[in-house]
DRENDREN-382861 format. One line per 8 residues: number of its first residue (from 1); for each residue x, y, z of C-alpha. Coordinates in Angstrom, 2 decimals. Each point is the difference from the previous one (the first is absolute). Last residue first. Example, Ala and Ser with C-alpha at 12.3 -4.5 7.8 and 13.67 -1.06 7.14 Angstrom:
// DRENDREN-382861
2) 13.67,-1.06,7.14 ~ -1.37,-3.44,0.66
//
This chain:
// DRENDREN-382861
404) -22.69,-10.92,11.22 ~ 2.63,1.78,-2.46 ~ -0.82,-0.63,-3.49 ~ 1.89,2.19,-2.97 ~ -1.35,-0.29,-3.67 ~ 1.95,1.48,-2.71 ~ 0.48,1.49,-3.83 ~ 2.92,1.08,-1.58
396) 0.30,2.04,-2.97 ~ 3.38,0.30,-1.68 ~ 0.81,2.52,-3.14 ~ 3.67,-0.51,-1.81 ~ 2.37,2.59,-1.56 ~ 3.44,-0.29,-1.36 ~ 3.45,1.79,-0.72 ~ 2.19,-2.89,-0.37
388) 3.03,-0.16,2.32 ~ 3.74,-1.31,-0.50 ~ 0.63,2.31,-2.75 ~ -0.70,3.48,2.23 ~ -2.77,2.64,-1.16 ~ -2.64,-1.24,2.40 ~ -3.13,1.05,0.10 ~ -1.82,-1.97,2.26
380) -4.22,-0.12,0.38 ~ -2.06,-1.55,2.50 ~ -4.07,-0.04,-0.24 ~ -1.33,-1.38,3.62 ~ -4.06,-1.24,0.32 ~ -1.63,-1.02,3.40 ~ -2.28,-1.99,1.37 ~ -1.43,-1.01,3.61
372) -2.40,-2.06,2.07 ~ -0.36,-0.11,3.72 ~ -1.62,-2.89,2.07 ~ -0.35,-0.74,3.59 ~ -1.02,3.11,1.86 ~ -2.55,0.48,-2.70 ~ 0.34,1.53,-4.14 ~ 3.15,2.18,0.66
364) 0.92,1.30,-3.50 ~ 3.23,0.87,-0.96 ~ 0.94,1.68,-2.98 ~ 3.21,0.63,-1.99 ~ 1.36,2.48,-2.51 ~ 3.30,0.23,-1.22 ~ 2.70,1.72,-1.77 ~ 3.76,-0.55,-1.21
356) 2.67,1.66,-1.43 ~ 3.68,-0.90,-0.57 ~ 2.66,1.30,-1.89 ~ 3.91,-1.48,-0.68 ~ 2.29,2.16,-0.76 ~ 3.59,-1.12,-1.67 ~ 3.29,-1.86,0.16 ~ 2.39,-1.25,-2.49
348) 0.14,-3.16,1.15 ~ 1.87,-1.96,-2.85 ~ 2.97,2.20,0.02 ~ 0.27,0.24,3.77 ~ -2.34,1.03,3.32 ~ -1.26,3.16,-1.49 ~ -1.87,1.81,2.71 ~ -4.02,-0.80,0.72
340) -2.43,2.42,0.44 ~ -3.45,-1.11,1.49 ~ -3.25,1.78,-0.18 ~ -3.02,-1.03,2.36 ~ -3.43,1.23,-0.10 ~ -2.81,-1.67,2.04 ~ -3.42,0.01,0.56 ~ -2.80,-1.12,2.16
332) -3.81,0.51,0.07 ~ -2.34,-1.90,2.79 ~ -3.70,-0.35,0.56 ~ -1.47,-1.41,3.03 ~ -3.30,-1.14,0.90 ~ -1.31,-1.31,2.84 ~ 1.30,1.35,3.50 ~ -0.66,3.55,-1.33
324) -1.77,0.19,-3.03 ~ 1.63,1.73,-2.82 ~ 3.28,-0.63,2.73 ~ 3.10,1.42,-2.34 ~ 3.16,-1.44,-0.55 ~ 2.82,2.40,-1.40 ~ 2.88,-0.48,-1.44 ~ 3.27,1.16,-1.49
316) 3.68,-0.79,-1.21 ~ 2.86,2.01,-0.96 ~ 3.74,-1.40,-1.08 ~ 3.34,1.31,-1.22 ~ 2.43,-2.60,-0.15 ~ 4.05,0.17,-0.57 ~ 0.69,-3.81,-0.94 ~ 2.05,-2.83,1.17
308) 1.96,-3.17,-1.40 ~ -1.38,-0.20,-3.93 ~ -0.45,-3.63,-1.01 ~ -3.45,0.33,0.42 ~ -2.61,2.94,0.06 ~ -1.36,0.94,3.44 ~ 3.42,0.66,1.60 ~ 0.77,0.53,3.76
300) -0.78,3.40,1.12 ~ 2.01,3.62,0.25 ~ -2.23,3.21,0.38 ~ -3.17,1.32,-0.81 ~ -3.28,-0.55,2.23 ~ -3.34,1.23,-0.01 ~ -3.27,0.20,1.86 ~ -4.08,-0.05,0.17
292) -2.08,-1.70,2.71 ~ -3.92,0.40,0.15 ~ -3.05,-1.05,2.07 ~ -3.16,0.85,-0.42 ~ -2.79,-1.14,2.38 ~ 2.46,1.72,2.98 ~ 1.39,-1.52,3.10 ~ 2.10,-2.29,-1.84
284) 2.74,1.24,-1.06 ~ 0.99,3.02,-2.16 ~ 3.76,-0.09,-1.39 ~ 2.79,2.54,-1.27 ~ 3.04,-1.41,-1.67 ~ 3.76,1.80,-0.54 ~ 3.11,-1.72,-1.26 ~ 2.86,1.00,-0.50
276) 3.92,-0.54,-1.84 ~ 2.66,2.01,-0.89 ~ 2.21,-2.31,-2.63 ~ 3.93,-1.60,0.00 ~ 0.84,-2.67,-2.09 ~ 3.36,-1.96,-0.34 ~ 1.64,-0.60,-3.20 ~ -0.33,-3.59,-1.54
268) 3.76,-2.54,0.33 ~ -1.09,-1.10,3.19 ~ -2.59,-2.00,-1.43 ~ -2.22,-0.12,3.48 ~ -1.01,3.80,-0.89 ~ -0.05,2.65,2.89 ~ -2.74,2.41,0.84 ~ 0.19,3.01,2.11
260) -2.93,1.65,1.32 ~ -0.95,3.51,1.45 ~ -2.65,1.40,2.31 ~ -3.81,0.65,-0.30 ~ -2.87,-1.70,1.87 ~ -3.90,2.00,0.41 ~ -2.68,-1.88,1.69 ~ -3.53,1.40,0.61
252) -2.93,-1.57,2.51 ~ -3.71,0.42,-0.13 ~ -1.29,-1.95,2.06 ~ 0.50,0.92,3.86 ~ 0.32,3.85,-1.83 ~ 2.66,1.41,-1.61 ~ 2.42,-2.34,1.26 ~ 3.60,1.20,-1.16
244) 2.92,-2.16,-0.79 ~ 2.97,1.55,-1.54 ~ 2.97,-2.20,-1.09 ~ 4.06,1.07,-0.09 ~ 2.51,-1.87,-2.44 ~ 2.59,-2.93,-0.68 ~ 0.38,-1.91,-2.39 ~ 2.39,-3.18,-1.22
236) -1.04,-1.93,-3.09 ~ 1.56,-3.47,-0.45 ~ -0.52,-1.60,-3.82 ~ 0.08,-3.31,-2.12 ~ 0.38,-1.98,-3.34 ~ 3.62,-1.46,-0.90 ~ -0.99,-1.32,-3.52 ~ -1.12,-2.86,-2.56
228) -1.66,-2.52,2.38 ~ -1.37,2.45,1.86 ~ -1.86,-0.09,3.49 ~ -0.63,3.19,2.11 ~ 0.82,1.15,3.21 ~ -0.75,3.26,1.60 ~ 1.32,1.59,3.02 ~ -1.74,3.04,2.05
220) 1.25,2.79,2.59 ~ -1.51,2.26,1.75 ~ 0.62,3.39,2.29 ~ -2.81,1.90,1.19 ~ -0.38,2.99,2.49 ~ -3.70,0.39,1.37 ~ -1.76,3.48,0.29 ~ -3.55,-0.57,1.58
212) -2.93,2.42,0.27 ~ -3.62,-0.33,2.21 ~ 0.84,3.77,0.81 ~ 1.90,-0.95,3.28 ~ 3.08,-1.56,-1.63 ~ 0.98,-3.35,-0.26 ~ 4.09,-0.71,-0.73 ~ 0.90,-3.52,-2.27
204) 3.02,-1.64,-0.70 ~ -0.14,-2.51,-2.32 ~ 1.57,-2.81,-1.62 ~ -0.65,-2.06,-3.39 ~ 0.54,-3.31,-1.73 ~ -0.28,-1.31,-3.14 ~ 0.69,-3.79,-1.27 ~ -0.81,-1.15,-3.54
196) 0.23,-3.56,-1.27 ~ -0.61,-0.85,-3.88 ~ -0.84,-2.86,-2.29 ~ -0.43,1.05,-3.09 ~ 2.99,-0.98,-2.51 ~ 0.82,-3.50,0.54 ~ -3.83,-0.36,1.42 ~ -1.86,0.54,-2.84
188) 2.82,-2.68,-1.39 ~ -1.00,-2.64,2.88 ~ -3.78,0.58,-0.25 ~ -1.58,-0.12,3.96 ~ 1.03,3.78,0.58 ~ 1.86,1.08,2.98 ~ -0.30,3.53,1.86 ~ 1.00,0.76,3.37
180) -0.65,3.91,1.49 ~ 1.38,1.19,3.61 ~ -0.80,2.54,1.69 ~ 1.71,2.31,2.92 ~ -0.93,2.45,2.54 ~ 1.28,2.09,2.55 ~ -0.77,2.07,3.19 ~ 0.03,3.43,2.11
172) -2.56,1.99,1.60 ~ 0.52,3.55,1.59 ~ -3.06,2.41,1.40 ~ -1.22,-2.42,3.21 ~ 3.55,-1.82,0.13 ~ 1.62,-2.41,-1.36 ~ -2.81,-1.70,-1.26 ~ 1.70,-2.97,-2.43
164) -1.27,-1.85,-2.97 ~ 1.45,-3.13,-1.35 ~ -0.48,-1.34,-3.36 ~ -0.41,-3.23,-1.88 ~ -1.30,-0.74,-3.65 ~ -0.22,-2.79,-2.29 ~ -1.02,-0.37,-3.30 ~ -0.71,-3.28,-2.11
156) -0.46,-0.86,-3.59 ~ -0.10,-3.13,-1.05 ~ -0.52,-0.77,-4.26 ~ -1.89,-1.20,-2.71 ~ -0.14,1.81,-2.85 ~ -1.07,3.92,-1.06 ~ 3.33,1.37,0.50 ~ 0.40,2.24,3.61
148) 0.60,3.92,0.04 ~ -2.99,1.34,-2.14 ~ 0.17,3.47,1.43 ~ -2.32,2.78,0.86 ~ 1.18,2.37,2.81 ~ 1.64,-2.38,2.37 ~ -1.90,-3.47,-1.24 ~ -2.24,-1.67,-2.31
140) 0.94,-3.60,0.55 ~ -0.28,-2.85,-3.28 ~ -1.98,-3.16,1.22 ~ 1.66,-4.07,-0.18 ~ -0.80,-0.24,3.80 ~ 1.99,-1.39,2.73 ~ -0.59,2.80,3.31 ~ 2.23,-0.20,3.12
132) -0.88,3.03,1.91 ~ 2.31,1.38,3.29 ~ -0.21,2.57,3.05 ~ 1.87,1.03,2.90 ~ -0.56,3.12,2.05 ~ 1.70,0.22,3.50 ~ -1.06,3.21,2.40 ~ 2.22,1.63,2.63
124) -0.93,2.77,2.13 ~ -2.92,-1.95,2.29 ~ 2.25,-2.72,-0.13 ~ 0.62,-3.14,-3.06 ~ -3.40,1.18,-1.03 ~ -0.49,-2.68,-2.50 ~ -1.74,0.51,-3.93 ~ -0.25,-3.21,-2.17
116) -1.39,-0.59,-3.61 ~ 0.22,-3.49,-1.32 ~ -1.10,-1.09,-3.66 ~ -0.67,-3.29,-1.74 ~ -0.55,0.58,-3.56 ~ -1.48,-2.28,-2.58 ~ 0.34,-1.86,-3.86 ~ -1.62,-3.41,-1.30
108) -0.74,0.11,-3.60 ~ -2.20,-0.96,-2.97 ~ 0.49,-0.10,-3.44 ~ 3.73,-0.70,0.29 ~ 2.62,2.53,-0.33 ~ 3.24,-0.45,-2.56 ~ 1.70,3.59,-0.62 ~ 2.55,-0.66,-2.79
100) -2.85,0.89,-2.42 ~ 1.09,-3.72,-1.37 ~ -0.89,-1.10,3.20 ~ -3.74,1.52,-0.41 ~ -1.44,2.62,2.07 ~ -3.90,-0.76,1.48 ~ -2.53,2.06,-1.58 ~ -3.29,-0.51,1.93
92) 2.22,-0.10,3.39 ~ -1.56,-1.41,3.12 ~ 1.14,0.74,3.77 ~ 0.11,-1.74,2.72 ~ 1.37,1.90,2.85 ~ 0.51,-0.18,3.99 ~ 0.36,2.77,2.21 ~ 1.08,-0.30,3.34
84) 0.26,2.75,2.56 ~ 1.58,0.57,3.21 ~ 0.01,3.29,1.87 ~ 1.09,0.58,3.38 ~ -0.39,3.23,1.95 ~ 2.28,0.63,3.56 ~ 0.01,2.50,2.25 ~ -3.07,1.70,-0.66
76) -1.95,-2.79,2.09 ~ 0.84,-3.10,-0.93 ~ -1.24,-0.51,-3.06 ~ 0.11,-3.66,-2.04 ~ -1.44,0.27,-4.19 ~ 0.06,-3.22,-1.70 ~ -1.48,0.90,-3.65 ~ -1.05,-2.57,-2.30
68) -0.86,0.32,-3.70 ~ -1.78,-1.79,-2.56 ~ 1.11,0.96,-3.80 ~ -1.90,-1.16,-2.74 ~ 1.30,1.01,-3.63 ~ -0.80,0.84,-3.53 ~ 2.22,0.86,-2.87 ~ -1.02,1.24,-3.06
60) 2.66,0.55,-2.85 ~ 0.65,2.87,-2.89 ~ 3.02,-0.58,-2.55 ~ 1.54,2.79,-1.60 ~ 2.00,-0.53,-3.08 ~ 1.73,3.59,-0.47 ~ 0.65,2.06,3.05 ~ 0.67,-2.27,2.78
52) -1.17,0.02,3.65 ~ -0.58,-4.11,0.20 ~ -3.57,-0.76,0.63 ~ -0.87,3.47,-2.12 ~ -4.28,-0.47,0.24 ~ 0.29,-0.92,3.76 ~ -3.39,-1.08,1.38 ~ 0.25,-0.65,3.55
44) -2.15,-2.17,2.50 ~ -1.62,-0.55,3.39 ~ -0.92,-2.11,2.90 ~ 1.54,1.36,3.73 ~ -0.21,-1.64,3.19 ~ -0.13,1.21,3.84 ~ 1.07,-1.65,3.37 ~ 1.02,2.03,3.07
36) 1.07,-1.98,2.40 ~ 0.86,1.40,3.85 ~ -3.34,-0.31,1.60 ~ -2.65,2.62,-0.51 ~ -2.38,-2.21,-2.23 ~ -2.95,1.93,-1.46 ~ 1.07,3.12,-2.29 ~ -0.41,3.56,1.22
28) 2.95,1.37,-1.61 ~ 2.75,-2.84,0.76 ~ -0.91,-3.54,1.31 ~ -0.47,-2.15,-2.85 ~ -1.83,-3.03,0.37 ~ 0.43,-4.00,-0.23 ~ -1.95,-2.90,-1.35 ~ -0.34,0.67,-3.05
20) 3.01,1.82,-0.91 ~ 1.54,-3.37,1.46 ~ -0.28,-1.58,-3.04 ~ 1.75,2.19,-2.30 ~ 2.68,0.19,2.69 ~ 1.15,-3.68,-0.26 ~ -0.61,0.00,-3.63 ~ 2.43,2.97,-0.68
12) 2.65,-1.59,3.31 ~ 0.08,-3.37,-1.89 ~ 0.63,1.02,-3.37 ~ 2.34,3.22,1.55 ~ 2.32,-3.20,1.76 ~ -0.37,-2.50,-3.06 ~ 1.56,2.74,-1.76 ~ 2.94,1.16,2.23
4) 0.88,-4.04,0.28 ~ 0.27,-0.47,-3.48 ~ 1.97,3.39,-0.25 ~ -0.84,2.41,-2.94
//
């Protein structure tokens, strides 16, 4: 990591450790109503499969203090500002060793700095813009249940931007891109990890009088991926039709379907072509139990390395339920993911890859200051494919959260 990106988070974690003193939050009832929100966390995993292997397993503890700072500006509704700043040191019982080809210290310095922006440009026309810069050495769990970054050091930082339009009263229009970076500290992670995927969409969208909406969509997305030993990549075109309908003001259901083509960057693999949907339905906030359930199959970047893109079928679901409204919440979450990938050449032959996982979590709101919480996630893949082991690890993780 940078000299100068270090001594910046060093000063910024003690800076804002200190001022949690001094300073309070604003939000839900909290003292200070100025613009600064500040908040820290204190808490640890247990990992008993450090590295997602199936033979020699190696379990770790890490434990970390995170302070955080949240600049929030409003004028009005027409424009929201959010700036935080989250500073990390974290501790790992079970450091990586060079000649694991994975070097970590004992201790760390990571963080994310975040920015979330929404502009009404005009009463019709509405800017969203929106980027996190995180340096952390932590696998992701992502789109359906996927492992998609190495356990080492590394930056990872999204973007997104999109503009929305009111045409008129019944007809909206808009689009929307993103942007993913990925670099890892270790030169030969790096030769074959790094990535960079861009994705974009456009709409058209027509409102009808039954709390219904019927939006056109066409997309496109690009991803980039290091190799030292091949031409790695894919572009997948689609295009479909999306149904929006608000059952109630929070209960809300999503259906997508339409078709996707998928080219390789080695122009010498055959092109793809898939349906594709999606479909989610999600309870917000008004009720003590809240739920969202949905699925997805189509076209996505890979999840198992060297391979260039995969045909994923994914669920996920969770609820969070109030036992005690306003203290304590208890939360279940799973997900289901199953990707199949097409031979890519004599040495990638190609495969499924499975993925489960399920948790549990709880949240417990002792005062308007301090919250405590704890969970415990078992993950499982089953992967028939050469480059991945089928393997199983257990994580708890256990936290304290002040916001004064």
């Amino acid at each position: 990591m940078k000299s100068w990106l270090k001594a910046l988070l060093t000063v910024s974690a003690i800076s804002l450790a200190s001022s949690l003193t001094a300073f309070g939050q604003g939000d839900e009832g909290y003292a200070n109503e100025g613009p600064w929100l500040l908040s820290m966390r204190l808490g640890g995993q247990f990992m008993d499969n450090r590295d997602g292997v199936e033979n020699n397993k190696e379990s770790n503890l890490d434990l970390f203090i995170e302070p955080r700072a949240d600049f929030r500006f409003r004028d009005g509704e027409r424009t929201l500002l959010d700036l935080a700043v989250l500073p990390m040191v974290k501790w790992h019982s079970n450091p990586r060793t060079l000649e694991e080809g994975s070097a970590q210290n004992d201790t760390e310095l990571f963080g994310t700095v975040a920015l979330e922006l929404m502009h009404q440009l005009s009463p019709r026309v509405t800017l969203t813009v929106g980027d996190a810069f995180t340096y952390n050495d932590d696998p992701e769990m992502n789109n359906g249940g996927a492992n998609v970054r190495s356990s080492n050091n590394h930056i990872w930082n999204t973007s997104h931007a999109g503009v929305d339009v009111s045409v008129t009263e019944t007809m909206a229009t808009g689009v929307t891109g993103n942007y993913a970076l990925k670099r890892y500290d270790d030169s030969e992670v790096a030769a074959n990890e790094d990535e960079d995927i861009v994705d974009g969409q456009a709409y058209l969208k027509f409102k009808t009088s039954i709390n219904l909406d019927i939006s056109g969509l066409v997309g496109y997305s690009d991803f980039k991926n290091k190799s030292t030993e091949r031409q790695r990549g894919s572009q997948v075109m689609s295009a479909g039709i999306g149904i929006e309908k608000r059952f109630s003001p929070d209960l809300i259901g999503k259906v997508a379907g339409g078709y996707q083509h998928g080219e390789y960057e080695n122009s010498e693999m055959s092109s793809l072509d898939t349906p594709n949907g999606s479909a989610e339905l999600v309870m917000r906030a008004a009720s003590i139990t809240r739920f969202r359930v949905g699925g997805s199959y189509g076209l996505y970047a890979p999840y198992v390395r060297p391979y260039s893109i995969q045909t994923l079928t994914a669920f996920k679901a969770g609820v969070d339920h109030d036992v005690l409204p306003g203290r304590l919440t208890l939360s279940l979450n799973g997900q289901y993911g199953t990707g199949d990938y097409k031979e890519e050449g004599a040495d990638l032959p190609g495969g499924t890859d499975n993925m489960v996982s399920v948790g549990v979590g709880v949240n417990y709101r002792v005062n308007r200051t301090w919250s405590v919480g704890g969970g415990y996630t078992y993950e499982n893949w089953d992967s028939n494919m050469q480059e991945r082991e089928s393997f199983s690890r257990n994580m708890v993780d256990l936290g304290v959260k002040a916001q004064m």
